[in-house]
C-alpha positions in Angstrom: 6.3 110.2 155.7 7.3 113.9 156.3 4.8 116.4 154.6 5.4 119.3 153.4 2.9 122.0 153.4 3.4 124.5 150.6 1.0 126.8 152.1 2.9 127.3 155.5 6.2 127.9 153.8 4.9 130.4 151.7 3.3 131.9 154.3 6.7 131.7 157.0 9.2 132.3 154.1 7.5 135.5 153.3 7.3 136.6 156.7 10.9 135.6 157.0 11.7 137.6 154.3 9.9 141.0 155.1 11.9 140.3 158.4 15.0 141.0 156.9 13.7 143.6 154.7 12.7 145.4 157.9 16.3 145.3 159.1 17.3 146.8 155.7 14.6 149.0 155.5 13.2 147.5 152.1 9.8 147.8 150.8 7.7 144.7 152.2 6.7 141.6 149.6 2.7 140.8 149.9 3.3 137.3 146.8 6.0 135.3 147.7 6.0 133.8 144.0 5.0 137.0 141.9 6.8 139.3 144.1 10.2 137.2 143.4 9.8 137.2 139.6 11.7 140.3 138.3 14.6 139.5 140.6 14.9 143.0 142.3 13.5 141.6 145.8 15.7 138.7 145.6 18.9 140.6 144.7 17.5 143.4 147.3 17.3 140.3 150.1 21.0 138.9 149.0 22.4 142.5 149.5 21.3 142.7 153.1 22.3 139.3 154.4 26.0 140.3 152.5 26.3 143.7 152.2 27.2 143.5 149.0 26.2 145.5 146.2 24.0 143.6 143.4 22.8 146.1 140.4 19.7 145.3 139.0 18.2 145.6 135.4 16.4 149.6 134.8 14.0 147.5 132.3 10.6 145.5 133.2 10.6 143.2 130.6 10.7 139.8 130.9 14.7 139.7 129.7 15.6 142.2 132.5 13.8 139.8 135.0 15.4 136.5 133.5 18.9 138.4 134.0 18.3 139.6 137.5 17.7 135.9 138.4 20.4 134.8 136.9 22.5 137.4 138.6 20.9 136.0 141.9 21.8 132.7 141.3 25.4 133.2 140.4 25.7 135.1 143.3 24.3 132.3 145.3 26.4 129.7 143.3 29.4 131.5 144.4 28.4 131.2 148.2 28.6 127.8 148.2 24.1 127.6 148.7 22.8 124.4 146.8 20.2 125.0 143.7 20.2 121.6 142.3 17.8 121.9 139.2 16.6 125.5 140.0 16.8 127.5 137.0 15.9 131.4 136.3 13.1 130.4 134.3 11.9 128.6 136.8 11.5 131.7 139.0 10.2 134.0 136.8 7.8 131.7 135.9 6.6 131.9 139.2 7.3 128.3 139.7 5.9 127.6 143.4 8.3 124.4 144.4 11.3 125.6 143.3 10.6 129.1 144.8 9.9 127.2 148.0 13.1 125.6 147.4 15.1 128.5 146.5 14.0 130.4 149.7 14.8 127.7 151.7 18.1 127.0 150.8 18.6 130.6 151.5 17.4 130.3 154.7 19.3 127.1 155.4 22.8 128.9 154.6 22.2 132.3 155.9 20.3 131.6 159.0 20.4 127.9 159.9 24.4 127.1 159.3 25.7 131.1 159.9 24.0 130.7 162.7 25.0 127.7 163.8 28.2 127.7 162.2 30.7 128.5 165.6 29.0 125.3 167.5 29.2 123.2 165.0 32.9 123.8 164.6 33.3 123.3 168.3 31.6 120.1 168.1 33.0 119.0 164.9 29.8 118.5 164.0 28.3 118.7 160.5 24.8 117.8 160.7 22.8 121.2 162.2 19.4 119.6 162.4 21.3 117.0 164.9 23.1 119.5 166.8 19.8 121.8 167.0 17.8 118.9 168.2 20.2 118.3 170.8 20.2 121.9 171.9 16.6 121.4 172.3 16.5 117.8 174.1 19.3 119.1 176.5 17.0 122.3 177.2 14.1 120.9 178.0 15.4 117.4 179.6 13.6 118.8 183.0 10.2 118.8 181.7 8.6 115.5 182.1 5.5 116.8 179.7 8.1 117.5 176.8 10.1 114.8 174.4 11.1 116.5 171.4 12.3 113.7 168.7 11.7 115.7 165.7 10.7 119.1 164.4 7.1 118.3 163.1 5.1 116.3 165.3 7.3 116.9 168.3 5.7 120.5 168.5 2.5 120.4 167.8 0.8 120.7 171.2 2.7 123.7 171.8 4.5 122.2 175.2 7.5 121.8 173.6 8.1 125.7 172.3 7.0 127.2 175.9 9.4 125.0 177.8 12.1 125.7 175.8 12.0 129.3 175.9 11.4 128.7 179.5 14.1 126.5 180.5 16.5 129.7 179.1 14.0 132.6 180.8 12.3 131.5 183.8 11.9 134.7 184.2 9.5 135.5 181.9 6.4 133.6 182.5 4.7 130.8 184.9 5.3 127.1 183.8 2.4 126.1 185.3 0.1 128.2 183.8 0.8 127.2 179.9 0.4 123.5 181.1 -3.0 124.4 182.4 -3.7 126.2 179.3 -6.5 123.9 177.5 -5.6 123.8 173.8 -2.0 123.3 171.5 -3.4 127.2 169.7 -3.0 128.9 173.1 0.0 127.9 173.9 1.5 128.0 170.9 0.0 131.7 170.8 1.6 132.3 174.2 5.2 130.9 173.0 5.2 133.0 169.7 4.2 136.3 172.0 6.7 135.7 174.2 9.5 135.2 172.0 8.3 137.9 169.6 7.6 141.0 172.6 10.7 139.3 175.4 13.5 138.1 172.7 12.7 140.1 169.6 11.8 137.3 167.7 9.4 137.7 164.8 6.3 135.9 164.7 6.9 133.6 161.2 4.3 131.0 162.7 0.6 131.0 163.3 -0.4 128.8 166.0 -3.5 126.7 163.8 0.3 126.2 161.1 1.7 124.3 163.9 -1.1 122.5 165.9 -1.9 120.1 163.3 -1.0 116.3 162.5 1.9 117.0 160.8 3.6 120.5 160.6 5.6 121.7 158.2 9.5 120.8 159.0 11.0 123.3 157.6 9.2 126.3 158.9 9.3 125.1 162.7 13.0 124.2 161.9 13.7 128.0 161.0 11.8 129.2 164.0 13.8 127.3 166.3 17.0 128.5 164.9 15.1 131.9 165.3 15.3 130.8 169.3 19.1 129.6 169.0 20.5 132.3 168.0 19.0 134.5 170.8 19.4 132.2 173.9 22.1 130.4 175.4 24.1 127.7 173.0 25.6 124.8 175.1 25.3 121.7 173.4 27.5 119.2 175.4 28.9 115.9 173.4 26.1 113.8 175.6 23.0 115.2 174.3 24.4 114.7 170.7 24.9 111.1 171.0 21.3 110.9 172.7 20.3 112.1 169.8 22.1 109.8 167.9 20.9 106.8 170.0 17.3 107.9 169.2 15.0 105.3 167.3 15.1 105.7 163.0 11.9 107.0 161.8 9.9 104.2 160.2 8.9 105.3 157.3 11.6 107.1 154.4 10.9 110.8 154.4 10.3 112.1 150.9 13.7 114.2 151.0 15.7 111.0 151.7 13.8 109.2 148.6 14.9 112.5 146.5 18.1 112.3 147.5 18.3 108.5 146.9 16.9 109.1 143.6 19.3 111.9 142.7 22.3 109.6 143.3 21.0 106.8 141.1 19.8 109.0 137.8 22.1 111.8 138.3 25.8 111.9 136.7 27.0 115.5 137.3 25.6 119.5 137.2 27.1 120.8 133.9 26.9 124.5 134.3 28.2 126.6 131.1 28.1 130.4 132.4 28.1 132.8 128.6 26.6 135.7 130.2 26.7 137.9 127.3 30.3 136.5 126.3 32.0 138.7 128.5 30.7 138.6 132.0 34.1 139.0 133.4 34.5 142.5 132.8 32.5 144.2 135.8 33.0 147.5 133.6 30.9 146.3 131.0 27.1 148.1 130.0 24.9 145.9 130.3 22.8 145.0 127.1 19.3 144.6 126.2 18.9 141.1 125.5 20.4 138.6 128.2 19.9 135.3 129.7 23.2 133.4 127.7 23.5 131.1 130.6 22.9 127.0 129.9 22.3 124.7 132.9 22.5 121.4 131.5 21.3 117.9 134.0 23.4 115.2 132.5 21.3 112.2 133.1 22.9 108.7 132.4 21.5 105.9 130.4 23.6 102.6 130.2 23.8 99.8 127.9 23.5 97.0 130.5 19.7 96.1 131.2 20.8 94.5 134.4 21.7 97.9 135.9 18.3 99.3 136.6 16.8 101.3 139.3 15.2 98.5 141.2 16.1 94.5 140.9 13.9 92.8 137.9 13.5 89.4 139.9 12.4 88.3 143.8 12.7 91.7 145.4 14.9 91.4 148.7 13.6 93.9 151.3 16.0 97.4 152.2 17.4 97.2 155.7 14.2 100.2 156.2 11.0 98.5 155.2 8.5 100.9 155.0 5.7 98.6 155.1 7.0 95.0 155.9 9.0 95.6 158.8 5.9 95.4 160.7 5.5 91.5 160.4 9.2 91.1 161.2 8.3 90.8 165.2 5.1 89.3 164.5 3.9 86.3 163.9 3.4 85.1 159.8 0.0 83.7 159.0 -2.1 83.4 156.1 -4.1 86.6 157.0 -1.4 88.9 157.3 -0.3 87.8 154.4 -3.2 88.5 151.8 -3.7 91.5 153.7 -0.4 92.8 152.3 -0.8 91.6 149.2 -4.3 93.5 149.0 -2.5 97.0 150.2 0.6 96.0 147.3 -1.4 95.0 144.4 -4.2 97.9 145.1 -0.7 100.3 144.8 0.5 98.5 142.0 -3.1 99.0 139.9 -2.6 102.5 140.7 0.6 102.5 139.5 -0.2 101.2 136.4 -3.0 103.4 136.0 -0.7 106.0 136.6 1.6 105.1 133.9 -1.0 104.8 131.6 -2.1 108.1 132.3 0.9 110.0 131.1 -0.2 109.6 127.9 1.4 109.8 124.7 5.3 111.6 124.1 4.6 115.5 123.0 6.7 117.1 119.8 6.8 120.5 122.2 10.2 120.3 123.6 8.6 122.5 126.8 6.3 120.2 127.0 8.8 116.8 127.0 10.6 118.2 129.8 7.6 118.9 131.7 6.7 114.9 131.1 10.2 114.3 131.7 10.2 115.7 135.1 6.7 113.9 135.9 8.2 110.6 135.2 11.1 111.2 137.4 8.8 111.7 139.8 7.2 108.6 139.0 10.0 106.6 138.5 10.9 107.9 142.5 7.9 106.5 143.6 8.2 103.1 142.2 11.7 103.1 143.9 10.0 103.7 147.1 7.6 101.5 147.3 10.0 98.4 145.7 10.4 97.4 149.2 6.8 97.3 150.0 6.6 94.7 146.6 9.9 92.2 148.3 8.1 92.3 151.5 5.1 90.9 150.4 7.4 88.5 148.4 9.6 87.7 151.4 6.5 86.8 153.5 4.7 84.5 150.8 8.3 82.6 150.4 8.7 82.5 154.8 5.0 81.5 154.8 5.1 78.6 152.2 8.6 77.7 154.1 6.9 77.4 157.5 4.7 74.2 156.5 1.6 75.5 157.9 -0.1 76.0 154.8 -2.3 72.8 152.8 -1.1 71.9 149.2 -4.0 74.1 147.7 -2.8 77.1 150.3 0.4 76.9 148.6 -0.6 76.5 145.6 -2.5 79.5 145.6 0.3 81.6 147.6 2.9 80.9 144.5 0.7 81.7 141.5 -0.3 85.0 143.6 3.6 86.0 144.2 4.1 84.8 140.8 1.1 87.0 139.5 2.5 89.8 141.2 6.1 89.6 140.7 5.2 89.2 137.0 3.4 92.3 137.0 5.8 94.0 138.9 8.2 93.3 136.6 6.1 94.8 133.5 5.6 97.9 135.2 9.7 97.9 135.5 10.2 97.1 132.2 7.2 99.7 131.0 8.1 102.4 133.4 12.4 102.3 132.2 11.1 102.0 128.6 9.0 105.0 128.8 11.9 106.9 130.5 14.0 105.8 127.8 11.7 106.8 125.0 11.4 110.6 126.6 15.5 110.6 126.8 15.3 110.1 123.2 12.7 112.4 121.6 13.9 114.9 124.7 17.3 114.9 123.1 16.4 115.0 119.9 14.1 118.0 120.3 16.6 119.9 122.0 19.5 118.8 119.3 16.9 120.1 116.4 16.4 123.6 119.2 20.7 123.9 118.8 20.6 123.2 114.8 17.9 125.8 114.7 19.6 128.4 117.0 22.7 127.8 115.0 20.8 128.4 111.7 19.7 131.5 112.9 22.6 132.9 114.2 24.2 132.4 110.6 21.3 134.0 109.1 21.2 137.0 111.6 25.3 138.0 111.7 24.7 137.6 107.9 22.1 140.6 108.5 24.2 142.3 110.4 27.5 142.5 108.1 25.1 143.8 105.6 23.9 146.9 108.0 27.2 147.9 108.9 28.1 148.1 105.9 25.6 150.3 104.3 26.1 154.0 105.4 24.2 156.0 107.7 22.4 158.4 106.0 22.5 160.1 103.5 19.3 161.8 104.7 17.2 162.0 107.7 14.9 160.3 106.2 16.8 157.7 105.2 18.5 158.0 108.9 14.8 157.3 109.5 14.0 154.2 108.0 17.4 152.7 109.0 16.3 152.6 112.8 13.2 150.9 111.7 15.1 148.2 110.3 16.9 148.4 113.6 14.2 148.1 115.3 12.6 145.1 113.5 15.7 143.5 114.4 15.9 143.9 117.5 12.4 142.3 117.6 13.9 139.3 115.8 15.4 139.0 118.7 13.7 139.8 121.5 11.7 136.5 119.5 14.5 134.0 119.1 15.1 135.2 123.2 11.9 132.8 124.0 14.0 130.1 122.5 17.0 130.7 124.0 15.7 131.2 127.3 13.9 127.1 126.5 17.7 126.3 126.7 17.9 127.2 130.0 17.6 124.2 131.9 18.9 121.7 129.1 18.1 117.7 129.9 21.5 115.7 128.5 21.3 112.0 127.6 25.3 110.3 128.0 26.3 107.1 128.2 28.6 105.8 131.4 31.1 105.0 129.8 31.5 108.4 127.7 30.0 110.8 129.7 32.8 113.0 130.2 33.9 113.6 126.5 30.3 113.7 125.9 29.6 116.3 128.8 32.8 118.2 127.3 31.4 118.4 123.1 28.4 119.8 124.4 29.6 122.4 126.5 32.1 123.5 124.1 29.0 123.6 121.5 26.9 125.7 123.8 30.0 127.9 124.5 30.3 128.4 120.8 26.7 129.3 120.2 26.4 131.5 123.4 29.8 133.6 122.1 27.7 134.4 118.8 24.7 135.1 120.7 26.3 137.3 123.3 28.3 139.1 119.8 25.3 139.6 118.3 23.2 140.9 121.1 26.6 143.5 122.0 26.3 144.6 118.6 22.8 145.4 118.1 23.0 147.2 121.5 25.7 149.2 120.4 24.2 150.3 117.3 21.1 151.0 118.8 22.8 153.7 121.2 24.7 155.3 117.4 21.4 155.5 115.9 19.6 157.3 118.6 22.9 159.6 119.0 23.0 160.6 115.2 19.2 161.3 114.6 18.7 163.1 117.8 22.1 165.6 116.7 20.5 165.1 112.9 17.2 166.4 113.9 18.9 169.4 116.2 21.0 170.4 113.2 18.2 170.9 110.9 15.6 172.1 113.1 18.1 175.1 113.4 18.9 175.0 110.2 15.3 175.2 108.7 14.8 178.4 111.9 18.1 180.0 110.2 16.8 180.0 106.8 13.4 180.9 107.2 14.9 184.1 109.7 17.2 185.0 106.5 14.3 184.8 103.9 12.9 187.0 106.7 15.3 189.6 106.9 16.2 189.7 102.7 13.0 190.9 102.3 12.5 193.5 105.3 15.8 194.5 103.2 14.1 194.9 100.2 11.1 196.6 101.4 13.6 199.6 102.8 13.0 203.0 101.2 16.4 204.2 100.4 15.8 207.7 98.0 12.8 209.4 97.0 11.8 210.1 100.2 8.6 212.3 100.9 9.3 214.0 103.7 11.9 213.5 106.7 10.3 211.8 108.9 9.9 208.8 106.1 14.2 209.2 106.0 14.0 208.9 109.4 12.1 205.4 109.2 13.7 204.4 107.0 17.3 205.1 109.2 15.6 203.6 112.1 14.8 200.2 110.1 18.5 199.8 108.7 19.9 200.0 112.4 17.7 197.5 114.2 18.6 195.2 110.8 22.0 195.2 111.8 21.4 195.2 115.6 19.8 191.4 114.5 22.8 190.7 112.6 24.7 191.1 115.5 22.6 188.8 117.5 22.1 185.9 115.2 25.7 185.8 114.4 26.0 183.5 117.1 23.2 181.0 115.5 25.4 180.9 112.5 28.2 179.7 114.9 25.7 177.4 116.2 24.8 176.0 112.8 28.8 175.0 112.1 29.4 173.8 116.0 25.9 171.1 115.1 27.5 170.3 111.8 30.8 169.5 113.0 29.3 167.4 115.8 26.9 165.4 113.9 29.6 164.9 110.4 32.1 163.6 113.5 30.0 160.7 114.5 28.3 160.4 110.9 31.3 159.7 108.9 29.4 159.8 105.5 31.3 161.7 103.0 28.0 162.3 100.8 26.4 163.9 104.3 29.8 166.0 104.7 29.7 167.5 101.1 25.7 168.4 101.2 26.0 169.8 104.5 28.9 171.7 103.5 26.9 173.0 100.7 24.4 174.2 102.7 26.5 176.0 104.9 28.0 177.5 102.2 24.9 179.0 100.9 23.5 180.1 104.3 27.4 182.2 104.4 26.4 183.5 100.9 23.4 184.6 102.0 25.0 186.2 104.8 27.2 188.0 103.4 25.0 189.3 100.9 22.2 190.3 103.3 25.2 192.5 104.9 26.1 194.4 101.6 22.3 195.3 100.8 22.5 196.9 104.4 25.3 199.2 103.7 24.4 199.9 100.4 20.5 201.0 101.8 22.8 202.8 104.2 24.8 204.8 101.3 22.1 205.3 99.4 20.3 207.1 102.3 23.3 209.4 102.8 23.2 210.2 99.5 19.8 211.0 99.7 20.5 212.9 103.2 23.0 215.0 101.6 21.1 215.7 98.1 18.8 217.6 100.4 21.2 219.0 102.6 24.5 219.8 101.5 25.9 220.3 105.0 24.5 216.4 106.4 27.6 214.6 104.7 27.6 210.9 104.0 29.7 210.4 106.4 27.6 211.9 109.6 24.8 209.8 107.9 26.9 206.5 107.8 28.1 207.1 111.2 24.5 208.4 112.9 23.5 204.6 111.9 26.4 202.9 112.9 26.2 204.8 116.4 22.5 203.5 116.4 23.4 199.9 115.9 26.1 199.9 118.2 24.4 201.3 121.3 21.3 198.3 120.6 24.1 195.9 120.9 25.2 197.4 123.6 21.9 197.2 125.6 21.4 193.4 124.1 24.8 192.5 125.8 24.3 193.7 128.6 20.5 192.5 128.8 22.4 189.0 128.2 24.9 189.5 131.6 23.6 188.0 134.7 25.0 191.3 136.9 23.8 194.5 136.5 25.4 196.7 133.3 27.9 199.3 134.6 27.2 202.7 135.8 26.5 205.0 132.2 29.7 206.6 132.9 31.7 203.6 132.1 29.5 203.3 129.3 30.7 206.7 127.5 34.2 206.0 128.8 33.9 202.8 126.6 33.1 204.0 123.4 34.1 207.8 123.5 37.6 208.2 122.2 39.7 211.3 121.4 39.3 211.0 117.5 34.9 210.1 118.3 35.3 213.8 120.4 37.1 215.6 117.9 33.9 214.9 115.3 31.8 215.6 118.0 33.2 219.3 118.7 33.0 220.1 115.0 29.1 218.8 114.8 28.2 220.4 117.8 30.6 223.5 116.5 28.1 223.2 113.3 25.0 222.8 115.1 25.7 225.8 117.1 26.4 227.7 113.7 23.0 226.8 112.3 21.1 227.8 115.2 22.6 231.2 115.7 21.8 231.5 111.5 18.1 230.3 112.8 17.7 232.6 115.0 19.1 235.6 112.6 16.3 234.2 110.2 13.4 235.1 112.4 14.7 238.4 113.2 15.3 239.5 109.8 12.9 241.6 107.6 12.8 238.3 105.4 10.9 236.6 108.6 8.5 239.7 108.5 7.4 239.2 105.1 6.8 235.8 105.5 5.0 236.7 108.2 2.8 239.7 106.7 2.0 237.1 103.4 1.2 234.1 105.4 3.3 232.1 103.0 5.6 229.7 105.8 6.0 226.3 103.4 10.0 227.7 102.1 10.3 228.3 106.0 9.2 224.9 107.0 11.2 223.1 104.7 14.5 225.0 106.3 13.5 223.9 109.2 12.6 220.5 108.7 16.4 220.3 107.3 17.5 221.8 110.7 15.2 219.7 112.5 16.8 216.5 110.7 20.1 217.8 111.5 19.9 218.3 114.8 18.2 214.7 115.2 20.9 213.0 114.0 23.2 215.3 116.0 21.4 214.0 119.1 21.5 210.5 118.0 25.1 210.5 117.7 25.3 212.4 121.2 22.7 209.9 122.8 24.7 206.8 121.4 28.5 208.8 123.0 
C-alpha cells in the first residue's frame, strides 16, 4: 500500500509553488489551503506557467472568490489537466485533499509531462513515471549500493538521490564520502544542497520527509523531475523494458483501487458551463453575483441485482491477491488456514462496525453528499479487500479437497466458510442497499433544491418587472428609498447565492439504459435555470450602476441648487438694504455707489453658477427620463431666472435713483456720468476677477487701457476733464474773491464746505472714471 502523506505535500507543493512565484516575482504563499481560497494566487500561478493573462475579481467576498476559482478551473479544463470531482467550492472551502489534488495535477501537467514531453515522443512512450524511472535505473546502473524500483521506498536512505546526481556530475562531490556518511538525513541533506547551490534546484524536500518507511510518492516524484529537467536525458529503449520486466508490486496501491472504483460507479463528467449566461463575450463587465457553473457526477444505478460491485456468491480470487497470494507457493494446512480466516473475519467485524457507524440518512442535502462521498469511500474499500474474503474461501475449498483433514475438521472448515461467506454477503447486500438509499434521498433533495431555485426565480423576475417599471424619482428622497429596495435585493441574493453555489457539484442518479436522454433533460434544465439566474444577476447589476449614477448627479444638482438660492436670498436683501436718496452727506452717496458696483461685479461672477445649474439639470433629466422630475426641475429653474432677472432690475433702478439723487444736489453731475461712474466701477472688478482666474500673468496696463478706451469713451473724457478743469479755476477764483474774505473775517465756512464737498464728489467720480480708462 502506497501512503500518502498530506503533510509533506503541503509542505513540497507550497514550496513548489513560491518557486514559481519567485520566477514571476509574486508575493510568497505561507497556507497552502487558505492562501488558495480567493483564487488570485492560483490564477497568479496559471499566468506564469502560460503567460497568459487571467483577471481576477476587485471584490473579497466569498462570490468573487467562488468566481476566481472557477475561472481557474476553466482555464485548467481547457489545457487538457484532469480535475475529476474537484469543484470551486471545494477550494474555497479550503478543502485539504482536493487542494492536494488540484496542485498536483498542476504539477503533473506543467512540470512532469512539459517536461518530459520531447522524450516521451521520442520514445513513443506514454507512461512518464516509467520513462523517469528508467532515466534513473539507467543512471545509476554503476552503483552496486543503489536499486531504485520505485519513488517512495527506493529513496529513503538517501543513496539513491546522491548517486544520481553523481552519475551526471562527477565533478561535484566524492562518492565515497556520502557512502561513509552514517545516516539516510545526511545524505539526503548533502543531495538536496548539492542540487539546490550546483544545479539551481530548489530545495522542496526536507531530509527527515524522505528518510522514513514510506515517503510520499508524489513529492519525491516531482523532485526528481526537478533533476531531469536539469541534467542529461538519454533514456535508451533497454532500460524501459527493464523497467517493464521489473516484479508487480504486491499489494494494490490506493490510486489503482480509485481508479478501479471510478470505472465501475462512474458513467460520464457532465459539465454545464452558464457563467453568467454569457461567458462568451470576453467584453463583458463582470457582475456581482457569480458562480452559474453546475458540475454534475452522473452515477449509474441498474436494475439487474446481478450486476454489482463484487460477486454475491464463492469469491474467486483477482489475478493480484493482496493477501492470499502468499499461500499460493506454500504449502496449505490447517493453521494457515484459520490464521486467515482470523485476519478476514477481524476485517469484516470492522467492516460492519463501520457500516453501522454511518448512521442514519440526513434531510441536509450538504450533509447527504458528504455521506455520500463517505460511502464511496467505503464501498472502495470493500472492493479491495473482496479478494482477501475469496482467498480465504479458495484455501478452505483446496484444504477440504486435499483429504488431509478428519470428518469433524471438515466439518468445521464448511460451516466457518459458510459463516463467513454468509456474512460477507449481508454486508454486500447492506452496503449496495445503503448506497442505494442515499442515491434516492440525494436526488430527491437536490430535485426539491431545483423546484425551489425555480420557484424563486419566478418570484424574483416577478420583483423585478415591477421595479422597472416604477419610475425613478420623483424626488431624492424617493430616489432614496428606491436604492434601499435595491439594496435588499440584492441581499436576496447574495442569500439564494449559498444555494446556488450547493449546486455546484451536483450528484445524478441515471439508469444504464437511459442515461444519455437522462444526462441530456437535466442539462438542458440547469441551462434553463442558470439563463434566468445569470438574467437576473445582469440586471440587478446594471441597475445598481443607474442608481448610483442618478443620485450622485441628483445630489450634485441640488446641493448647487440649494448654494444658488440661498446666494440670491443673499444678494435680494443686500439690495434692499441699499440707500438710494436721502442721503446725509456724500460720503454715505459714495457707499452707497460703492455697494451697487461690487453687486454687479458678483453678478458677473455667479453667472457662470447659473450656467452650471442648467448643464446639472440637463445631465441628470437625460439619464432620469421622468417627465414629472423634468417639469419640477424646469420650474425651479424658471424661478431661480426670475429671480435673476429681477435682482438685476433693482440694481439699475438703485443705480438711477442714485443719479437722480447725484444730480438733485448737483446740477452739473448728470445721470449719465453717475450711471456710467458705476458701470466703469463694475467693469474694471471684472476685469481684475478675469484675469485673477487666467493661469499667465494679466497683460501689461497699457493693453489694458487700449482694451477699453475707445474714441467715443475719450471724447466724454475730454469734456469731464474740460469740466473739471472749469470748476477748479471757478474754485480757485472763490478763495480769492472778497466773498472768501468775509467768510473768512465771520468764521462762518459750513455754505463753503458744502461747495466743496460737491466739488469733492465731482472730482471723485471724475477719477473713478479715469482710474477705470
Amino acid at each position: 500500500m502506497e501512503y500518502e502523506r498530506e503533510d509533506v505535500q503541503k509542505k513540497t507543493f507550497t514550496k513548489w509553488i513560491n518557486a514559481q512565484f519567485s520566477k514571476f516575482g509574486k508575493q510568497h504563499i505561507e497556507n497552502l489551503f487558505s492562501d488558495l481560497q480567493d483564487g488570485r494566487h492560483l490564477l497568479d500561478l496559471l499566468e506564469g506557467l502560460t503567460g497568459q493573462k487571467l483577471p481576477k475579481e476587485k471584490g473579497s467576498t466569498r462570490v468573487h472568490a467562488l468566481n476566481n476559482v472557477n475561472k481557474a478551473l476553466r482555464f485548467l479544463q481547457k489545457n487538457n489537466v484532469d480535475l475529476v470531482n474537484i469543484g470551486s467550492t471545494d477550494i474555497v472551502d479550503g478543502n485539504h485533499k482536493l487542494t492536494l489534488g488540484l496542485i498536483w495535477n498542476i504539477i503533473l501537467h506543467w512540470q512532469v509531462k512539459n517536461v518530459m514531453k520531447n522524450i516521451m515522443a521520442g520514445l513513443q512512450q506514454t507512461n512518464s513515471e516509467k520513462i523517469l524511472l528508467s532515466w534513473v535505473r539507467q543512471s545509476t546502473r554503476n552503483y552496486p549500493q543503489v536499486n531504485v524500483i520505485n519513488f517512495t521506498t527506493s529513496w529513503s536512505d538517501g543513496l539513491a538521490l546522491n548517486a544520481l546526481i553523481h552519475s551526471h556530475r562527477p565533478d561535484l562531490f566524492d562518492w565515497n564520502s556520502v557512502v561513509c556518511q552514517q545516516s539516510a538525513t545526511q545524505r539526503l541533506e548533502h543531495a538536496f544542497n548539492i542540487a539546490k547551490y550546483q544545479l539551481g534546484i530548489e530545495k522542496l524536500l526536507d531530509p527527515e520527509d524522505v528518510a522514513t518507511t514510506y515517503p510520499d510518492k508524489k513529492s519525491i516524484l516531482m523532485y526528481i523531475t526537478s533533476l531531469f529537467q536539469v541534467l542529461p536525458q538519454q533514456v535508451s529503449i533497454e532500460a524501459i523494458q527493464e523497467v517493464e520486466m521489473l516484479p508487480r508490486p504486491s499489494s494494490v496501491t490506493r490510486e489503482e483501487h480509485f481508479q478501479l472504483h471510478h470505472q465501475m460507479h462512474y458513467s460520464q463528467q457532465i459539465t454545464v458551463s452558464l457563467a453568467q449566461g454569457y461567458e462568451r463575450t470576453p467584453s463583458s463587465p463582470k457582475p456581482r453575483f457569480k458562480s452559474y457553473a453546475y458540475t454534475q457526477a452522473a452515477y449509474v444505478t441498474t436494475s439487474d441485482p446481478t450486476r454489482s460491485p463484487f460477486p454475491s456468491q464463492h469469491l474467486e480470487a483477482p489475478e493480484d491477491k493482496p493477501f492470499g497470494s502468499s499461500f499460493m507457493g506454500t504449502e496449505i494446512n490447517l493453521d494457515s488456514y484459520q490464521t486467515a480466516l482470523e485476519e478476514v473475519l477481524s476485517w469484516l467485524l470492522s467492516a460492519e462496525d463501520t457500516l453501522q457507524a454511518q448512521g442514519e440518512i440526513s434531510n441536509n442535502v450538504e450533509e447527504v453528499k458528504e455521506q455520500f462521498h463517505t460511502h464511496e469511500g467505503y464501498m472502495m474499500d470493500l472492493t479491495s479487500n473482496q479478494g482477501r474474503v475469496g482467498n480465504v474461501l479458495q484455501l478452505g475449498s483446496q484444504l477440504i479437497g486435499s483429504g488431509k483433514l478428519s470428518e469433524d475438521e471438515e466439518t468445521e472448515v464448511q460451516e466457518q466458510m459458510n459463516l463467513l461467506n454468509s456474512r460477507w454477503e449481508c454486508l454486500r447486500v447492506a452496503s449496495m442497499e445503503k448506497q442505494s438509499n442515499l442515491h434516492k434521498v440525494l436526488m430527491d433533495l437536490q430535485n426539491q433544491q431545483l423546484k425551489e431555485l425555480n420557484e424563486w426565480l419566478t418570484r424574483t423576475e416577478e420583483r423585478t418587472r415591477k421595479m422597472e417599471k416604477e419610475p425613478l424619482g420623483p424626488d431624492l428622497e424617493d430616489l432614496k428609498h428606491q436604492v434601499q429596495q435595491h439594496k435588499v435585493l440584492q441581499e436576496d441574493l447574495e442569500q439564494e447565492q449559498v444555494k446556488v453555489n450547493s449546486l455546484t457539484h451536483m450528484v445524478v442518479v441515471v439508469d444504464e439504459s437511459s442515461g444519455d436522454h437522462a444526462t441530456a433533460a437535466l442539462e438542458e434544465q440547469l441551462k434553463v435555470l442558470g439563463d434566468r439566474w445569470a438574467n437576473i444577476c445582469r440586471w440587478t447589476e446594471d441597475r445598481w450602476v443607474l442608481l448610483q449614477d442618478i443620485l450622485l448627479k441628483w445630489q450634485r444638482f441640488t446641493e448647487e441648487q440649494c448654494l444658488f438660492s440661498t446666494w440670491l436670498s443673499e444678494k435680494e436683501d443686500a439690495v434692499s438694504k441699499i440707500h438710494t436718496s436721502g442721503f446725509k452727506d456724500q460720503s454715505e452717496m459714495l457707499t452707497s455707489l460703492q455697494k451697487l458696483a461690487a453687486l454687479k461685479t458678483d453678478l458677473e461672477k455667479k453667472k457662470q453658477t447659473m450656467d452650471k445649474l442648467c448643464s446639472l439639470n440637463q445631465d441628470l433629466l437625460s439619464t432620469l427620463k421622468n417627465t414629472i422630475v423634468t417639469k419640477k426641475m424646469e420650474t425651479w429653474l424658471d424661478n431661480f431666472a426670475q429671480r435673476w432677472d429681477n435682482l438685476v432690475q433693482k440694481l439699475e433702478k438703485s443705480s438711477a435713483q442714485i443719479s437722480q439723487a447725484v444730480t438733485t444736489t448737483q446740477p452739473s453731475l448728470t445721470q449719465t456720468t453717475v450711471m456710467e461712474t458705476v458701470t466703469m466701477v463694475t467693469t474694471r472688478e471684472q476685469i481684475l476677477v478675469k484675469h485673477g482666474q487666467e493661469e499667465f500673468p494679466p497683460p501689461p496696463p497699457q493693453k489694458k487701457r487700449q482694451i477699453i478706451v475707445d474714441s467715443e469713451i475719450r471724447k466724454r473724457l475730454d469734456v469731464d476733464i474740460t469740466e473739471l478743469h472749469s470748476w477748479i479755476t471757478r474754485s480757485e477764483a472763490l478763495l480769492q474773491s472778497p466773498e472768501f474774505a468775509i467768510y473768512r473775517k465771520e468764521g462762518n465756512f459750513s455754505d463753503l464746505k458744502e461747495k466743496v464737498n460737491v466739488g469733492y464728489t465731482l472730482i471723485f467720480l471724475y477719477f473713478l472714471k479715469f482710474h477705470c480708462l
